[in-house]
N, C-alpha and C positions, 0 to 999 in steps of 0.2 A: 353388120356393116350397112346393109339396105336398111335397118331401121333407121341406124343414125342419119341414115342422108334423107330419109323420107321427113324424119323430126327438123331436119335441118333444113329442107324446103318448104316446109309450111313454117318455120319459124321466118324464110325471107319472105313468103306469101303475106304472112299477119304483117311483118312490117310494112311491106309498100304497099297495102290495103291500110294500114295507119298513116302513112306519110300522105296516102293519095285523099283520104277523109282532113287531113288538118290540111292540105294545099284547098280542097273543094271549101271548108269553112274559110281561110283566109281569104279567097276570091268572095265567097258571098260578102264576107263583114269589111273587104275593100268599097262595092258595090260600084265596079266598071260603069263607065258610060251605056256601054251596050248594054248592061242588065239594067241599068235606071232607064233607060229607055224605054223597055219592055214593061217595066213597072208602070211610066208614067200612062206607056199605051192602054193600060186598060181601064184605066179613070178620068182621061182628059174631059172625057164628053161631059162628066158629071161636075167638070166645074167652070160656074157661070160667074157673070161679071151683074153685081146689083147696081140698079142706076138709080141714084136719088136723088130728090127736090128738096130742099128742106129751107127752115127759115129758123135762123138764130136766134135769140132772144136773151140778153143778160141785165140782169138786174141786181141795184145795191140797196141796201136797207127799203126792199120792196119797191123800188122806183126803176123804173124800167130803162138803162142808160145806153143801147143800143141793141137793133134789130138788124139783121142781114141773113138777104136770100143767098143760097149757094147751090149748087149742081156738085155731085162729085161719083165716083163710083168704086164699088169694093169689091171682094171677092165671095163667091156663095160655094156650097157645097151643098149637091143636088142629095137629099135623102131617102127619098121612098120616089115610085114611080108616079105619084102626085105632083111632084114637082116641088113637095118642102124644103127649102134651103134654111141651111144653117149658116150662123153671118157673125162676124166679133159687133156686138153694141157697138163698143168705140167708133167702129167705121162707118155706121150707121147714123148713128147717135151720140156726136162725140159730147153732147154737153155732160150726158150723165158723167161722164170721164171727170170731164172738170169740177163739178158741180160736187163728187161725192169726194175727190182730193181737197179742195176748199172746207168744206165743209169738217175734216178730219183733221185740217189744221188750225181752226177756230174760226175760220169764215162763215160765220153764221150768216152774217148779212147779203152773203154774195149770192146769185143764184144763176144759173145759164142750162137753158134747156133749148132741146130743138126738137122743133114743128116739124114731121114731113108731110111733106104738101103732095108727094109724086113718087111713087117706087116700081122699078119695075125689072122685073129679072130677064136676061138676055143672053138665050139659048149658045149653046156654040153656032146652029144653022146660020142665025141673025135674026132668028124672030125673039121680039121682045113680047113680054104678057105681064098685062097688070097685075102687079101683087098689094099686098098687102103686109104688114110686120102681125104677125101672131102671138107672139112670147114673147117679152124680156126681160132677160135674167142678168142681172145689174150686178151680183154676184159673180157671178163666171165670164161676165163681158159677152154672154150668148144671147144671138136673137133668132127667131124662126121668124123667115118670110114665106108666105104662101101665096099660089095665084088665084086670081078674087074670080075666075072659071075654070071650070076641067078644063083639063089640057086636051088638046085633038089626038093626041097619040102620047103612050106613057113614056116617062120622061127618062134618060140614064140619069142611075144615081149609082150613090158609095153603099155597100152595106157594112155600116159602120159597125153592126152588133157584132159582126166576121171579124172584129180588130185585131191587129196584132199589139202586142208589147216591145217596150225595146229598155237597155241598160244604158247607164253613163259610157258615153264613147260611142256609141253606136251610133251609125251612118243612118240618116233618114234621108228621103227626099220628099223636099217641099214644093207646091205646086200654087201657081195662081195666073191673072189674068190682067194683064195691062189691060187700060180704059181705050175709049175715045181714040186719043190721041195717036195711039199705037197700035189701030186698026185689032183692040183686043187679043194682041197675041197669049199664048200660052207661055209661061215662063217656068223654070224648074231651077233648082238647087240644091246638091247635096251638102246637107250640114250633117255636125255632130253631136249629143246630147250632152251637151254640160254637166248633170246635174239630173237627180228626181227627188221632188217634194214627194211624201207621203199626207203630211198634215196641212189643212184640214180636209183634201182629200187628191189623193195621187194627181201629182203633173210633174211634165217634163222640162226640163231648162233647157232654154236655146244659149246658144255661144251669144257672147256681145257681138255686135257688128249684124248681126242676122235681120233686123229690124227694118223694112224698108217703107214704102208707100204705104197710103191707105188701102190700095189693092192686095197687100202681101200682109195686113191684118185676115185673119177667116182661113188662109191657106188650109189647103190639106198637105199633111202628112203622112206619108207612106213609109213602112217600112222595106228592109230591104227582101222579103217576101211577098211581095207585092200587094199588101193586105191594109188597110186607112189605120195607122196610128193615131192620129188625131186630128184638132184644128189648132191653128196656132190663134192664141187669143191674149187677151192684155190681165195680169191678175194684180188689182191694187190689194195692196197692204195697206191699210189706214194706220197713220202714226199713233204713240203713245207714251203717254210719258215726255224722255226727251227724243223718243226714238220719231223721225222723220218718215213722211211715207212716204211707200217704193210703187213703183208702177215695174215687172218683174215680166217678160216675154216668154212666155207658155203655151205649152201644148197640151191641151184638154183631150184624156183618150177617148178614142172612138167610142168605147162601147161605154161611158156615160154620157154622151152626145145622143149615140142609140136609145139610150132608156128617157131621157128627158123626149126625145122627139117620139117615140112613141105615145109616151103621155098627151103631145101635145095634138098628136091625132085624133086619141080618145076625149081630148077639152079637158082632161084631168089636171092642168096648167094653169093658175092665174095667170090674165092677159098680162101682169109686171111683178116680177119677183125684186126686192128690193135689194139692196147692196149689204155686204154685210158690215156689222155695226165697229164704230171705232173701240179698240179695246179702252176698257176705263185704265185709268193709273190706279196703283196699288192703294190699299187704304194706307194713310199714315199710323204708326203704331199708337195704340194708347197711353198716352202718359201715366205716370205714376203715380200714385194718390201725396196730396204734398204732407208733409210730414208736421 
């Protein structure tokens, strides 16, 4: 009789130590406000607001048919305690955007590129420091900006190489930095992963509607363990065939954000990786020898 009751208490033991383990997983993969909070708290510092100057420039059949100066500002993600930020090109750089979409629809002739004239990354404190773009990778819509002096004190960053992972459905929170206008505040969002590409190299899908400013281009991505999932960045599809291209809102994981930015410490980096190339259309079949 005492065995059976002893069998019988650990067998209600094992269950509300199972109930109490699936209630603790369902609270994390909801990700409360109070735990995103806690999440956000230990990377705010690490994300800065990039200021730039640039000067437009588009051209048709080589003829140069407007120029315009503009001011605007993006979102960075502080990497190493140098103060290397990681930045979406686009935001940066939006002609490459345009210029490699044209291009992949038979716009040979068009061309629109942008000059920056001025960049300069802007701490949480409020002190801004000259930088400079280091990489970009036209590919992955990634750029590294760096500040053109040491910094007076090391700077908070993400340790991206620490990444975590996350599955279809699963809660991220995304993080960025209103401009100017909105006294730079810190902004956050809990969305959910649509989707994960494997080819041609793992990313994650954002829901539609997720897409906002040019400050919420570069966001970081945190999982709900508080650990940098990725950046959120733009991935074109160049069309082909009769297929149309997609410009597709993606998050590039941390820990290949971490191996590119490492290289780009060592200068292992060309200063411009190029876009990748439009798929060709299939050959047509060989006819048949005529008879």
């Amino acid at each position: 009789m005492e065995y059976a009751m002893t069998r019988k208490a650990l067998g209600i033991a094992a269950l509300a130590a199972a109930f109490a383990t699936a209630a603790l997983q369902m609270a994390q993969a909801e990700l409360t406000p109070e735990a995103a909070r806690q999440v956000l708290a230990g990377v705010e510092g690490a994300v800065v607001s990039v200021r730039i100057q640039s000067r437009t420039i588009m051209t048709m059949e080589g003829r140069e048919s407007s120029r315009e100066e503009s001011e605007s500002e993006a979102t960075g993600c502080v990497v190493n305690a140098k103060g290397l930020t990681a930045v979406s090109l686009s935001a940066v750089d939006p002609g490459s955007l345009y210029s490699d979409l044209m291009k992949s629809t038979g716009g040979d002739g068009f061309d629109m590129r942008t000059e920056i004239t001025d960049i300069k990354l802007r701490l949480p404190d409020g002190k801004e420091v000259a930088a400079e773009v280091a990489v970009r990778d036209r590919a992955l819509d990634l750029a590294f900006v760096s500040p053109k002096t040491p910094l007076s004190a090391p700077a908070a960053f993400v340790d991206l190489a620490a990444g975590t992972e996350a599955q279809i459905l699963d809660q991220v929170v995304l993080v960025w930095r209103l401009g100017k206008q909105n006294s730079w505040a810190t902004v956050a969002q809990k969305r959910d992963i649509a989707g994960v590409l494997t080819r041609p190299r793992k990313m994650y899908l954002m829901e539609a509607g997720s897409m906002g400013s040019e400050e919420q281009l570069g966001c970081l991505a945190l999982g709900a363990d508080g650990k940098a999932l990725g950046m959120q960045l733009l991935r074109k599809v160049p069309g082909a065939g009769k297929d149309r291209p997609q410009v597709l809102l993606v998050i590039l994981p941390a820990k290949e954000i971490a191996a590119i930015a490492k290289q780009v410490e060592s200068g292992a980096v060309p200063a411009e990786k190029p876009a990748e190339p439009a798929a060709k259309p299939p050959a047509p079949a060989p006819k048949a020898p005529a008879k």
